[in-house]
C-alpha positions as a Markdown table, in Angstrom:
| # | Residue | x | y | z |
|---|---|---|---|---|
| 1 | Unk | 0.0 | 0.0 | 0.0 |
| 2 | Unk | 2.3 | 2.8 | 0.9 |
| 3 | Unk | 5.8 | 1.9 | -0.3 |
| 4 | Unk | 7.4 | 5.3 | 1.4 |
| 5 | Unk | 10.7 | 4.6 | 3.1 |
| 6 | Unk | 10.8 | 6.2 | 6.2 |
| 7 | Unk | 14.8 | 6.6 | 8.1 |
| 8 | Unk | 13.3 | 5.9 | 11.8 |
| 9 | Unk | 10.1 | 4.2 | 13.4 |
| 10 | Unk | 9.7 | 7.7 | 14.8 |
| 11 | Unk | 9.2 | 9.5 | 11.6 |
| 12 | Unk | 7.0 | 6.2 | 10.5 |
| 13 | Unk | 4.7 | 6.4 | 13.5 |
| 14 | Unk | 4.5 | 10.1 | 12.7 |
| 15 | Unk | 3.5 | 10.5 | 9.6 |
| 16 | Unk | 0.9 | 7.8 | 10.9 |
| 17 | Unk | -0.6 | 10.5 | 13.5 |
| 18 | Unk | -0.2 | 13.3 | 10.7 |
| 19 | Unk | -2.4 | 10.3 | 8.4 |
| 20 | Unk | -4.6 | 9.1 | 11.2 |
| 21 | Unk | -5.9 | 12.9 | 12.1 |
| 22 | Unk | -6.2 | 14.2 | 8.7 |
| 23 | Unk | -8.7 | 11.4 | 8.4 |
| 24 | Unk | -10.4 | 12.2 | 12.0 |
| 25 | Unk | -10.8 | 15.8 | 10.6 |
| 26 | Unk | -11.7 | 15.1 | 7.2 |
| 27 | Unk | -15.2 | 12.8 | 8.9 |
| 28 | Unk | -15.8 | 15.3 | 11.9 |
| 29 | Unk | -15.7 | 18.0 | 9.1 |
| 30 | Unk | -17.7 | 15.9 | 6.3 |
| 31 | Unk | -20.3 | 15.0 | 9.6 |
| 32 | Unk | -20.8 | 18.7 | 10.1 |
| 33 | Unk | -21.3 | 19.5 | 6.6 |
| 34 | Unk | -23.9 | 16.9 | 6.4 |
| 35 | Unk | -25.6 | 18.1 | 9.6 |
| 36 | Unk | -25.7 | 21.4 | 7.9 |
| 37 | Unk | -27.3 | 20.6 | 4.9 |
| 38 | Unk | -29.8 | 18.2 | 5.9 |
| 39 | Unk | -31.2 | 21.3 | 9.0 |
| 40 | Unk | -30.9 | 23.9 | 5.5 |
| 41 | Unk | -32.6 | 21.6 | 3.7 |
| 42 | Unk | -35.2 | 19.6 | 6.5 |
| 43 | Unk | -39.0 | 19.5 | 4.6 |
| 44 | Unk | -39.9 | 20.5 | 8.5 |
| 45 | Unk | -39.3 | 23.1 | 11.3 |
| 46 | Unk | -37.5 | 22.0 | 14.0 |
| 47 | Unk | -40.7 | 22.1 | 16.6 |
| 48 | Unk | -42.7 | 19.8 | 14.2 |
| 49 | Unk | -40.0 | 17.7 | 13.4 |
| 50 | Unk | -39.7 | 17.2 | 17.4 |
| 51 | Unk | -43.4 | 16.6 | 18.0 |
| 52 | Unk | -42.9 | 13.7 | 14.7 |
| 53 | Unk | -40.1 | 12.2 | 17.0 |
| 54 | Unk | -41.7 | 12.1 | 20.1 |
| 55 | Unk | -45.0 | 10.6 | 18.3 |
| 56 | Unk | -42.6 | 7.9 | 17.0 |
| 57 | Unk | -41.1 | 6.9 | 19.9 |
| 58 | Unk | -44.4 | 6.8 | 22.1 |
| 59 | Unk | -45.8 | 4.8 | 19.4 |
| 60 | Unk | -42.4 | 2.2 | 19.1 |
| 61 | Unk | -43.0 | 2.4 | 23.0 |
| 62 | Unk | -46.8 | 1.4 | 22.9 |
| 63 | Unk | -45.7 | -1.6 | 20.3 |
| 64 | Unk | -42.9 | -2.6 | 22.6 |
| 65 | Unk | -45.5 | -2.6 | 25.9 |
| 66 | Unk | -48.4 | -4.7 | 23.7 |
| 67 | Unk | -45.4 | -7.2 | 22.5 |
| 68 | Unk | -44.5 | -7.6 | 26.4 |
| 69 | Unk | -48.1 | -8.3 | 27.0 |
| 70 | Unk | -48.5 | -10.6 | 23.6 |
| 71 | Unk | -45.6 | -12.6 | 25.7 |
| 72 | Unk | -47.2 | -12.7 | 29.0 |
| 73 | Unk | -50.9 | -14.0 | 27.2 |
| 74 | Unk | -48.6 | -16.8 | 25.1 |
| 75 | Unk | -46.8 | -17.8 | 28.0 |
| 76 | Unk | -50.5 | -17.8 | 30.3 |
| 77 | Unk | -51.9 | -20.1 | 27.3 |
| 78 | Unk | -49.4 | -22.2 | 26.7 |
| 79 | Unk | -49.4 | -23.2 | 30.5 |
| 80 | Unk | -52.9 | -24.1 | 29.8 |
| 81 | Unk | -52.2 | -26.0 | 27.3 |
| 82 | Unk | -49.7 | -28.0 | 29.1 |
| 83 | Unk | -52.0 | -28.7 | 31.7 |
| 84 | Unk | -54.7 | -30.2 | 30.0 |
C-alpha cells in the first residue's frame, strides 16, 4: 500500500498520527457539513420535526409494551395447554 521509506520508526509512527488525524478531521468536518445541509434543507421546522419524533417513539413504545403483554398471554396459554 504505501511503499514510502521512512529513516526511523519515529518519523514512520509520525507520519501515521499526521495520516490518522487528517482522516479524524476530514469525517468530523464531512459529519458537520452533512448536519448542515440536511437542518438547511429539512421539509420541516425544527418544533414539528420534534413533536414527529416524540409521536414515533411513544408509538415504538406502545408496540414494545403490547409485545411484552403478547408474551405474557402466550406464556399464560401455553401453560394451559400443558396442563390439559
Amino acid at each position: 500500500m504505501n511503499k514510502r521509506i521512512y529513516y526511523s520508526q519515529e518519523a514512520e509512527q509520525m507520519a501515521r498520527r499526521q495520516m490518522a488525524m487528517g482522516m479524524a478531521m476530514f469525517i468530523v468536518i464531512g459529519g458537520a457539513l452533512g448536519a448542515l445541509i440536511a437542518l438547511l434543507l429539512a421539509p420541516n421546522s425544527g418544533a414539528k420535526t420534534r413533536r414527529e419524533l416524540s409521536k414515533a417513539f411513544d408509538s415504538g413504545h406502545e408496540t414494545n409494551n403490547i409485545l411484552h403483554k403478547l408474551e405474557k398471554e402466550f406464556a399464560e396459554l401455553r401453560e394451559r395447554v400443558e396442563n390439559r
